[in-house]
NUGU-226225 format. One record per residue (C-alpha): x, y, z; residue number from 0; residue in one letter. Coordinates in Angstrom, 3 decimals. Last residue first. Layout:
BEGIN
<rec px="X" py="Y" pz="Z" resi="NUM" resn="A"/>
...
***
This chain:
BEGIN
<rec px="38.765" py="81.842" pz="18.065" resi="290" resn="X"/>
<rec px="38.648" py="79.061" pz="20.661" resi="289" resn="X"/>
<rec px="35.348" py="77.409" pz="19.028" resi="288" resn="X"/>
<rec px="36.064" py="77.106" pz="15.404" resi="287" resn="X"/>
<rec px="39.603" py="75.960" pz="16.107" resi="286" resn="X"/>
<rec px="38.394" py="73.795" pz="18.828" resi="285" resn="X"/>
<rec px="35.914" py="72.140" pz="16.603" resi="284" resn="X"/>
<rec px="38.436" py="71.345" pz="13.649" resi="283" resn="X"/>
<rec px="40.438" py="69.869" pz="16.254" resi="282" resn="X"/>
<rec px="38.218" py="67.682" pz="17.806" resi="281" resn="X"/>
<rec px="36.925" py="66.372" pz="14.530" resi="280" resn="X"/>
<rec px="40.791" py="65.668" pz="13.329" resi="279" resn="X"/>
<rec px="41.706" py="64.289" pz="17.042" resi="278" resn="X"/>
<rec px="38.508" py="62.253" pz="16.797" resi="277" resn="X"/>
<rec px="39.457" py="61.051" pz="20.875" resi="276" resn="X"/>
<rec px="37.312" py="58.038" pz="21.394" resi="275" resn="X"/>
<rec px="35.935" py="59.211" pz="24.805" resi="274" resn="X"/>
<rec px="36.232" py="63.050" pz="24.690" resi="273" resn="X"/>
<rec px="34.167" py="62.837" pz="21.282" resi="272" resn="X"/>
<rec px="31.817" py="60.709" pz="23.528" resi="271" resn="X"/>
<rec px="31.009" py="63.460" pz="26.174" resi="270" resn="X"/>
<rec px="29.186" py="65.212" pz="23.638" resi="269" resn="X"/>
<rec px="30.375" py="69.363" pz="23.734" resi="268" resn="X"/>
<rec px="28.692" py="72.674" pz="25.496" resi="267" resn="X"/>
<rec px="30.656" py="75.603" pz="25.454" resi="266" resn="X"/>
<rec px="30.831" py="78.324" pz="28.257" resi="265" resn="X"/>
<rec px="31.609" py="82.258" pz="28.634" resi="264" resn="X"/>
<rec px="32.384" py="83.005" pz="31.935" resi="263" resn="X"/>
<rec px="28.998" py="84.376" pz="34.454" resi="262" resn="X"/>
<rec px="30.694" py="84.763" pz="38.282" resi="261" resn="X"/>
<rec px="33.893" py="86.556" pz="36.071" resi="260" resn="X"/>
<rec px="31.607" py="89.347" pz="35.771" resi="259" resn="X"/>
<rec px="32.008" py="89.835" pz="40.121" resi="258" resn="X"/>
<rec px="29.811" py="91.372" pz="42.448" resi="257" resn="X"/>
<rec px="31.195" py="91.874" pz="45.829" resi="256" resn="X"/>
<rec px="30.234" py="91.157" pz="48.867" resi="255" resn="X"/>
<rec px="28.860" py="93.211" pz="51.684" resi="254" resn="X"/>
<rec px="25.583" py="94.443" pz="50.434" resi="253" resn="X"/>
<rec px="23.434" py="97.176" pz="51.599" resi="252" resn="X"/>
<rec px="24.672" py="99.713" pz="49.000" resi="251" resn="X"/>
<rec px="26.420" py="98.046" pz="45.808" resi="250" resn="X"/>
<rec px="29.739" py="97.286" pz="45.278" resi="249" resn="X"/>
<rec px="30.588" py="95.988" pz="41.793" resi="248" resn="X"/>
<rec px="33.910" py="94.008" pz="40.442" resi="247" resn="X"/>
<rec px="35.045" py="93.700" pz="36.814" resi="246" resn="X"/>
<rec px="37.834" py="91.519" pz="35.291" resi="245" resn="X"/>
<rec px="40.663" py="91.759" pz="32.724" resi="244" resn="X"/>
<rec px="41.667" py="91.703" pz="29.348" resi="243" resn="X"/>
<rec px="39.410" py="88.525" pz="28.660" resi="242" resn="X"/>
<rec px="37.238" py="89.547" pz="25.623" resi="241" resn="X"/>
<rec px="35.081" py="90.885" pz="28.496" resi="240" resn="X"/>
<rec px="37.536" py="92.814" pz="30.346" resi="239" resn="X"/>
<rec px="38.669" py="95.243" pz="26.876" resi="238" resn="X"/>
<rec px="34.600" py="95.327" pz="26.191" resi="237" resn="X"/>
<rec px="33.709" py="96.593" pz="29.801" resi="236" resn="X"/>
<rec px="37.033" py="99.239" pz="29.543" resi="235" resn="X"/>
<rec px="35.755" py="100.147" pz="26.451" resi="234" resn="X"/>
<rec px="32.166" py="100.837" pz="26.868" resi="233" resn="X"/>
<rec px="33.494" py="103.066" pz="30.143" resi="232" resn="X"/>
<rec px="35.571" py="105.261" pz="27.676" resi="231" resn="X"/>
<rec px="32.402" py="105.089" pz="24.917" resi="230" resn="X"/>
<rec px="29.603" py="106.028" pz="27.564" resi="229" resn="X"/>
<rec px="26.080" py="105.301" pz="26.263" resi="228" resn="X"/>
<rec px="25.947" py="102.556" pz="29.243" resi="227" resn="X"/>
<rec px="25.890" py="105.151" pz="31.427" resi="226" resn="X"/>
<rec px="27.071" py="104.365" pz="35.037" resi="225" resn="X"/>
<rec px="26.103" py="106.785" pz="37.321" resi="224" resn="X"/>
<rec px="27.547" py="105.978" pz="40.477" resi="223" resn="X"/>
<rec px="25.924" py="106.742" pz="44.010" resi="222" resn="X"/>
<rec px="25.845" py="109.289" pz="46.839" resi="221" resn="X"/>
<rec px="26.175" py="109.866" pz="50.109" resi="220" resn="X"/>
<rec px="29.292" py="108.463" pz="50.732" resi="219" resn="X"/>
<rec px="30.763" py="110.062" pz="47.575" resi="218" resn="X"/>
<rec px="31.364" py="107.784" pz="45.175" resi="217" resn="X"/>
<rec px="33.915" py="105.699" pz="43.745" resi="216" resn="X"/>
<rec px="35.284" py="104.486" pz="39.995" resi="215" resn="X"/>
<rec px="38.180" py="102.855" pz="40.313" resi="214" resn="X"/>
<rec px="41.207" py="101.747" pz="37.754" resi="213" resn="X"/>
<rec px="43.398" py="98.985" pz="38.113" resi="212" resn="X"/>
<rec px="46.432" py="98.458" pz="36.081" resi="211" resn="X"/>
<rec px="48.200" py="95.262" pz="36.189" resi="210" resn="X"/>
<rec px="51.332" py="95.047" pz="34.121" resi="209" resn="X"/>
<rec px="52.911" py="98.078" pz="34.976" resi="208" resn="X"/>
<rec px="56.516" py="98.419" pz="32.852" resi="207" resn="X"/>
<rec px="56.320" py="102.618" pz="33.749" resi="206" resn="X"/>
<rec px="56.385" py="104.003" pz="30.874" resi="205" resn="X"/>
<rec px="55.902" py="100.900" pz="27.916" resi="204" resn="X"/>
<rec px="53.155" py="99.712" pz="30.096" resi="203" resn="X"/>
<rec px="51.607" py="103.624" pz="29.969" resi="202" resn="X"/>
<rec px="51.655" py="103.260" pz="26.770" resi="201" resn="X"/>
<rec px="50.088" py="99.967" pz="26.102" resi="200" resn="X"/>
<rec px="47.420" py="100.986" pz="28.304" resi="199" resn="X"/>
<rec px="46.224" py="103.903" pz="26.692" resi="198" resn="X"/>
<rec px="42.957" py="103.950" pz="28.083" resi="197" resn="X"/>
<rec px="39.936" py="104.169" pz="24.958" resi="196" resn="X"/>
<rec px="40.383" py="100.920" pz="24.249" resi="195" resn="X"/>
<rec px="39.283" py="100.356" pz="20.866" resi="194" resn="X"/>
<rec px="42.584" py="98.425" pz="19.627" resi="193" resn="X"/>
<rec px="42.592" py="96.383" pz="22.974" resi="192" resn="X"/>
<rec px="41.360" py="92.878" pz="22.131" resi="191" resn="X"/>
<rec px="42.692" py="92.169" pz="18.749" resi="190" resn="X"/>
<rec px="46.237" py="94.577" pz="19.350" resi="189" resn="X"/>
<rec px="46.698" py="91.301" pz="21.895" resi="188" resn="X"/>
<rec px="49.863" py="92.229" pz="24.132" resi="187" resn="X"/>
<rec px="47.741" py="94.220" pz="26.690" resi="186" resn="X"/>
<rec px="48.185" py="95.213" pz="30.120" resi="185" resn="X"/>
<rec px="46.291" py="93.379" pz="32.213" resi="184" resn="X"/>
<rec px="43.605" py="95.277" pz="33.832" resi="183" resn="X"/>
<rec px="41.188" py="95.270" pz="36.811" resi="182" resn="X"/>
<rec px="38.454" py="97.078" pz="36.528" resi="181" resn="X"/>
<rec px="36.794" py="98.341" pz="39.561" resi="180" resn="X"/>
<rec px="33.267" py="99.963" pz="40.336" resi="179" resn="X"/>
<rec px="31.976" py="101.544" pz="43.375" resi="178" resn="X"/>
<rec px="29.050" py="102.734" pz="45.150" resi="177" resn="X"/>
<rec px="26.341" py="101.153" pz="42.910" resi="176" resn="X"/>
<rec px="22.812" py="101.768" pz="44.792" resi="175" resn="X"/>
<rec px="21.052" py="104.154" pz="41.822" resi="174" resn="X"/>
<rec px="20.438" py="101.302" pz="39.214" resi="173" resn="X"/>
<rec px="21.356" py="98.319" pz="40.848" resi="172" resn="X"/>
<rec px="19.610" py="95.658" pz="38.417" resi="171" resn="X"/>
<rec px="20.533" py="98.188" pz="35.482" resi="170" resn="X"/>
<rec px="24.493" py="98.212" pz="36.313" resi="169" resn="X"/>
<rec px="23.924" py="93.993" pz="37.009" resi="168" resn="X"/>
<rec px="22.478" py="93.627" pz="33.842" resi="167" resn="X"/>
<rec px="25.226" py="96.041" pz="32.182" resi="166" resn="X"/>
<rec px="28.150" py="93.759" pz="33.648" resi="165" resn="X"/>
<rec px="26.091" py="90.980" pz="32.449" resi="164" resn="X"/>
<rec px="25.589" py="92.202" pz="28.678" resi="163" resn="X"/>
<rec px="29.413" py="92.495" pz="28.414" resi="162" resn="X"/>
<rec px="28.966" py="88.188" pz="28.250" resi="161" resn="X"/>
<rec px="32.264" py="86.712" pz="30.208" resi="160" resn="X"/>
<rec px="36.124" py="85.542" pz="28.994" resi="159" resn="X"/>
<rec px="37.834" py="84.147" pz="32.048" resi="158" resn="X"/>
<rec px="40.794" py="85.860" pz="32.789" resi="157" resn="X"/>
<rec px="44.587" py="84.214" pz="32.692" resi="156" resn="X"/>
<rec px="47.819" py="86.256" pz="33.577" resi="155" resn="X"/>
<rec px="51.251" py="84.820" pz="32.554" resi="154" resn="X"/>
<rec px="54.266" py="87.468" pz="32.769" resi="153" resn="X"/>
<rec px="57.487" py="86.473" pz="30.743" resi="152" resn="X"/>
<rec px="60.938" py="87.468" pz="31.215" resi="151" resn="X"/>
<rec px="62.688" py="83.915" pz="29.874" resi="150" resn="X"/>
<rec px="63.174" py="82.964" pz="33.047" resi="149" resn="X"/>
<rec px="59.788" py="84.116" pz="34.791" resi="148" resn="X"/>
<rec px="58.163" py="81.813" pz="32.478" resi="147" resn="X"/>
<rec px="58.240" py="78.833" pz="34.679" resi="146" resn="X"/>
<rec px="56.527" py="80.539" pz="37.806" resi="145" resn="X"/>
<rec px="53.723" py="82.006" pz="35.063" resi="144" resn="X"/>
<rec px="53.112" py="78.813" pz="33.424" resi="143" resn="X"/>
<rec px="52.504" py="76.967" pz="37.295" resi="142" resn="X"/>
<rec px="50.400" py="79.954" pz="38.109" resi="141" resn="X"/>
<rec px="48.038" py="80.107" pz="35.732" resi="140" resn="X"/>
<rec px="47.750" py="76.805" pz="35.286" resi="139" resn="X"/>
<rec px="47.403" py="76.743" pz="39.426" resi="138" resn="X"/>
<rec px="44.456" py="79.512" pz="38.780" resi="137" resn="X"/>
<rec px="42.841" py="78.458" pz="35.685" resi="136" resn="X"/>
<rec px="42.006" py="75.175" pz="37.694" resi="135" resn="X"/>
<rec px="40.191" py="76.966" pz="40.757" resi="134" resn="X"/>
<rec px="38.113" py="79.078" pz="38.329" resi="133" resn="X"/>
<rec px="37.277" py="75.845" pz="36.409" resi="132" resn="X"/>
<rec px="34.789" py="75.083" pz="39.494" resi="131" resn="X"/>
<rec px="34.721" py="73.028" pz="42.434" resi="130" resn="X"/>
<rec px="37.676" py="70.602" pz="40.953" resi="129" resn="X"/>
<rec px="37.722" py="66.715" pz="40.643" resi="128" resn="X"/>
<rec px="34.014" py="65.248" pz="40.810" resi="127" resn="X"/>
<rec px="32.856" py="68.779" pz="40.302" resi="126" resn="X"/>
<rec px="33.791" py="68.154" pz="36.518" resi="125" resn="X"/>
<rec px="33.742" py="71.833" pz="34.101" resi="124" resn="X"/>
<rec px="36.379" py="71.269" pz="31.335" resi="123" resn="X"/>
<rec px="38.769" py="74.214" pz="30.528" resi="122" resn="X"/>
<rec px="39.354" py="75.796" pz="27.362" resi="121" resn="X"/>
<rec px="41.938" py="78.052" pz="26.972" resi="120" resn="X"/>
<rec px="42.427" py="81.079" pz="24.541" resi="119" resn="X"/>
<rec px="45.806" py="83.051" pz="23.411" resi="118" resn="X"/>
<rec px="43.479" py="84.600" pz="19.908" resi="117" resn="X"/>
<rec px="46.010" py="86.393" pz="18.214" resi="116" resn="X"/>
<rec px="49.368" py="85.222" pz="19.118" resi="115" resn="X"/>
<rec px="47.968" py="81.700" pz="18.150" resi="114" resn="X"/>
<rec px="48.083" py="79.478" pz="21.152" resi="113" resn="X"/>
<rec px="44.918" py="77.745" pz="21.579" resi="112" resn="X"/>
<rec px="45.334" py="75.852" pz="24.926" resi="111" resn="X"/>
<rec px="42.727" py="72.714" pz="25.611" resi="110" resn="X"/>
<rec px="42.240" py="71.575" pz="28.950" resi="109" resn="X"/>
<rec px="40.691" py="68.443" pz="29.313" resi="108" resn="X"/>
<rec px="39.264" py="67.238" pz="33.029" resi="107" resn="X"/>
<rec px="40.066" py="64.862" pz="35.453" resi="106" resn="X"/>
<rec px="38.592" py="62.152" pz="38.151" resi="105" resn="X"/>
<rec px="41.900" py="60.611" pz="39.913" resi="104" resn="X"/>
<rec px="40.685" py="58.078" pz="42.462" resi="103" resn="X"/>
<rec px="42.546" py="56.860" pz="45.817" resi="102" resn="X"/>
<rec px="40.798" py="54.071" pz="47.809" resi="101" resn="X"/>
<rec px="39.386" py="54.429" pz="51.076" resi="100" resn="X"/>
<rec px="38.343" py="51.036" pz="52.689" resi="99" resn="X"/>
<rec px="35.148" py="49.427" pz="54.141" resi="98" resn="X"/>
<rec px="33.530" py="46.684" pz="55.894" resi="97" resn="X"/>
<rec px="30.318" py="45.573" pz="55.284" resi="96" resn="X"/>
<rec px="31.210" py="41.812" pz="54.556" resi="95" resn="X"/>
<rec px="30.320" py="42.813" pz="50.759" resi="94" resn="X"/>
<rec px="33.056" py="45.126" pz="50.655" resi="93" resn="X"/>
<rec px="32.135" py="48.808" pz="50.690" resi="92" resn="X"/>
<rec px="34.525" py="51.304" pz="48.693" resi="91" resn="X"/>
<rec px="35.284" py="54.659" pz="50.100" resi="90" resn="X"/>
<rec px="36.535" py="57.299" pz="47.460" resi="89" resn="X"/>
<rec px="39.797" py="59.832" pz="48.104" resi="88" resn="X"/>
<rec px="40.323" py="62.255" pz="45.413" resi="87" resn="X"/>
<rec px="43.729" py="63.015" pz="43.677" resi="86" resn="X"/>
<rec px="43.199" py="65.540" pz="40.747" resi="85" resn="X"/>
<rec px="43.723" py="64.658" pz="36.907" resi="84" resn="X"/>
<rec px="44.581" py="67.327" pz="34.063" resi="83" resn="X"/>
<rec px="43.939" py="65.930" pz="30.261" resi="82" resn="X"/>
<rec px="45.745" py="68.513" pz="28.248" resi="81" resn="X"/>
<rec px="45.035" py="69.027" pz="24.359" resi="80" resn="X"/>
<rec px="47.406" py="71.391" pz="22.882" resi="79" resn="X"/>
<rec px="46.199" py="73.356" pz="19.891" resi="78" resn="X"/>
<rec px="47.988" py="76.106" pz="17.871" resi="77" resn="X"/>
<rec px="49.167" py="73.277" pz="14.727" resi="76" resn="X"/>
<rec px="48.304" py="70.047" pz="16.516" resi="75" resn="X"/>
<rec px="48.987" py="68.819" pz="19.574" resi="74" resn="X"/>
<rec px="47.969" py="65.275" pz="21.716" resi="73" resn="X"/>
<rec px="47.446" py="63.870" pz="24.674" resi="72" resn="X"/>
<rec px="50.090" py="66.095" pz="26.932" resi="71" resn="X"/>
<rec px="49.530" py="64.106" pz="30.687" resi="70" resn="X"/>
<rec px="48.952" py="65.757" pz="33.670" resi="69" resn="X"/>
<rec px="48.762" py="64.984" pz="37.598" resi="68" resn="X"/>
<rec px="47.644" py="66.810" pz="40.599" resi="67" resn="X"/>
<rec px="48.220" py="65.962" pz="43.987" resi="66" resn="X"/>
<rec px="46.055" py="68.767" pz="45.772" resi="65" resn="X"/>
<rec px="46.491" py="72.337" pz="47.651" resi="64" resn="X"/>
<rec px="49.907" py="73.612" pz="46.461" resi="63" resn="X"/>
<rec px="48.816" py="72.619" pz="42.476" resi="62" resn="X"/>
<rec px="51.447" py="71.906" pz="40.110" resi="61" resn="X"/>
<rec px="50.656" py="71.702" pz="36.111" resi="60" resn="X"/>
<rec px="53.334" py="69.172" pz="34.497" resi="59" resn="X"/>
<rec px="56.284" py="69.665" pz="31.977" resi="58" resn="X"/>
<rec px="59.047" py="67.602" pz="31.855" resi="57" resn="X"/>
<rec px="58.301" py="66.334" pz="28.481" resi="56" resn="X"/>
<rec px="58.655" py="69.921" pz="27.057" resi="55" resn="X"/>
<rec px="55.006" py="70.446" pz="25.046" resi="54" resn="X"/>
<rec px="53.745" py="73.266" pz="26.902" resi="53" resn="X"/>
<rec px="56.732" py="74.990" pz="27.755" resi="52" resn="X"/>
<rec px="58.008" py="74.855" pz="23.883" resi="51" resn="X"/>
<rec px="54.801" py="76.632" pz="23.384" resi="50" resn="X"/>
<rec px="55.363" py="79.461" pz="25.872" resi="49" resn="X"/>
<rec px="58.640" py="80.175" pz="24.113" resi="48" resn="X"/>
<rec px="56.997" py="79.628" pz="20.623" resi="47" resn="X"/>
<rec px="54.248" py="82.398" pz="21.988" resi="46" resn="X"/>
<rec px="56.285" py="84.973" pz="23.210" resi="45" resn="X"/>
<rec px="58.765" py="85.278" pz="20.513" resi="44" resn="X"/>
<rec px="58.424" py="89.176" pz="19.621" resi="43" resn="X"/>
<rec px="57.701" py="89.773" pz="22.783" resi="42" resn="X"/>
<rec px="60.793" py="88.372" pz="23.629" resi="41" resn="X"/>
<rec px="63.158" py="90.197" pz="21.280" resi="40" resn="X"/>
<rec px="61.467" py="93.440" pz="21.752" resi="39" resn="X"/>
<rec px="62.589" py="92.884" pz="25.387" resi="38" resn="X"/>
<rec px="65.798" py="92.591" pz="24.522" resi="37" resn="X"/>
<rec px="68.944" py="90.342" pz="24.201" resi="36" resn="X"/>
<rec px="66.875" py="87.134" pz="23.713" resi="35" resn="X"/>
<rec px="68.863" py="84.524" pz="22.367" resi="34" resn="X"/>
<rec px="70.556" py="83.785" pz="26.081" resi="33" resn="X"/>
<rec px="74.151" py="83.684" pz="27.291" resi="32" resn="X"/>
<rec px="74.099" py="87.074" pz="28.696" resi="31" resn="X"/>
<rec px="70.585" py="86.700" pz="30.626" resi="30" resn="X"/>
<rec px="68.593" py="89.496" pz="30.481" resi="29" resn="X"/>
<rec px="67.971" py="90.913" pz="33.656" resi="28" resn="X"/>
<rec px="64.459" py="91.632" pz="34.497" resi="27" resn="X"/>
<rec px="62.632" py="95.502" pz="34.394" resi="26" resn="X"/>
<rec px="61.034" py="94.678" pz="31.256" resi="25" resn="X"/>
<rec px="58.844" py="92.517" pz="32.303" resi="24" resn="X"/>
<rec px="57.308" py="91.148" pz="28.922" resi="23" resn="X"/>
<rec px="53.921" py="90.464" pz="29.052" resi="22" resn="X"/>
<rec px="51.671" py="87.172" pz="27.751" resi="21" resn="X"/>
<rec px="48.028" py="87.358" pz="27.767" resi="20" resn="X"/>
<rec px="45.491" py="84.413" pz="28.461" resi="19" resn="X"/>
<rec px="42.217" py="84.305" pz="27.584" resi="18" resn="X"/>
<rec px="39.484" py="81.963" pz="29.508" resi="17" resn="X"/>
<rec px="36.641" py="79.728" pz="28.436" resi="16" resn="X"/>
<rec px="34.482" py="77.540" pz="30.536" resi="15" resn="X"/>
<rec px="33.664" py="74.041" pz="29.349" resi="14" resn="X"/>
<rec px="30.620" py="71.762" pz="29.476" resi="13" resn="X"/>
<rec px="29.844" py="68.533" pz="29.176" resi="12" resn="X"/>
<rec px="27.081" py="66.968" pz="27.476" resi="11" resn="X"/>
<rec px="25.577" py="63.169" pz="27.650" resi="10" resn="X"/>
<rec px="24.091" py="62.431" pz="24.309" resi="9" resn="X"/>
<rec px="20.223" py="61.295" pz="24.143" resi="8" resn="X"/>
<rec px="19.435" py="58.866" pz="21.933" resi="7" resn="X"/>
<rec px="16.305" py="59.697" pz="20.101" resi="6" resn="X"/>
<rec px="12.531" py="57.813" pz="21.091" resi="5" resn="X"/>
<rec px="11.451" py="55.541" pz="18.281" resi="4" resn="X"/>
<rec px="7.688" py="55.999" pz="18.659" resi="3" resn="X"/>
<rec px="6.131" py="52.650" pz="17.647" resi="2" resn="X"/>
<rec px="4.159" py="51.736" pz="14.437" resi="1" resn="X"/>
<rec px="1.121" py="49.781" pz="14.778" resi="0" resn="X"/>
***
């Protein structure tokens, strides 16, 4: 009698993608004594000088509400693979019933895609150190963006989401939707913004804004009609969906808001590639993944 051989069963984990976008402020001081004399001259550079962050020796995300710690595990070409640990306290029981706290670093990988065209990160989901990759994109975020400022540079992350939500949650509301607000970065990807139908590179270049946030409202008695068949609103979704930005929705009769980035874009991957480290696998993955 033959017997059913029953498949092993990989362990997945997941990962959440975001986009990041690199701006120039050009109201800054230059610095006399360095290369860049312009702001031409650091957009023009933006991604070797946010490279040569990533890979300086000294270089370390900081979070002001835990201990974090980081270690560079490898790069190759675009791709910087980060594993990111978190300080957690764990109680261990002896066998005499007594107990004592002991300190445990779960972590994630963080993987940064830096070509000027695609700027995508890829961050692991792991309750066991942070609530949700949200939390994580926000002290990278803010640890790049503190150590940019030097060299003139804004760092602004979003997480990448499905267009379709936004338009679920327009349907699901249909005739309650009292306001709608995208929040914009102002664009250094040509990739993401060429349909845009609001010149936001132009009005960057006027006035040097680098969020721009536009509202739709209603009258109090009232509600918005949001056509999907509109091409200005179409872009504004698409620009925030590929990561320019992010959407929020108030609706009658509820008092919080709806968010896109509450659905990101996610990836599923083996846990044992993450184990034994195939840096030529992993790489050709990431490259077909973050593109």
């Amino acid at each position: 009698m033959s017997r059913d051989v029953q498949p092993i069963v990989s362990k997945q984990t997941s990962f959440e993608v975001f986009r990041y976008q690199l701006v120039v402020d050009k109201t800054l001081q230059m610095d006399m004594f360095n290369k860049y004399q312009s702001a031409e001259d650091v957009r023009s550079d933006k991604n070797n000088i946010l490279q040569s962050l990533l890979t300086n020796d000294n270089f370390g995300f900081l979070s002001s509400q835990s201990e974090i710690t980081t270690k560079l595990l490898h790069t190759s070409g675009n791709l910087s693979y980060f594993k990111v640990g978190v300080r957690r306290s764990q109680k261990h029981y002896n066998k005499d019933f007594t107990e004592k706290v002991l300190p445990n670093y779960p972590n994630i990988l963080v993987v940064f895609n830096n070509h000027p065209d695609i700027q995508k990160i890829a961050i692991q989901a792991n309750k066991s150190a942070f609530s949700d990759c949200k939390t994580v994109s926000h002290f990278i975020n803010k640890t790049i963006d503190t150590r940019l400022k030097k060299s003139n540079l804004s760092f602004f992350i979003e997480p990448l989401f499905d267009k379709k939500e936004f338009w679920n949650l327009v349907n699901k509301y249909s005739k309650q939707i009292k306001q709608v607000t995208f929040n914009l970065v102002s664009p250094n990807m040509a990739v993401i913004s060429k349909n845009l139908k609001l010149n936001l590179k132009e009005l960057y270049e006027d006035t040097n804004t680098q969020r721009t946030k536009v509202e739709l409202n209603a009258e109090p008695e009232s509600y918005l009609d949001i056509k999907e068949s509109s091409k200005f609103v179409n872009s504004l979704v698409d620009y925030s969906a590929d990561g320019g930005g992010n959407i929020n929705l108030r609706v009658r009769g509820m008092r919080k808001l709806l968010h896109t980035a509450q659905s990101p874009n996610e990836f599923m991957l083996d846990e044992n590639l993450l184990k034994d480290f195939d840096w030529d696998k992993l790489d050709g993955m990431f490259n077909d993944i973050l593109i």
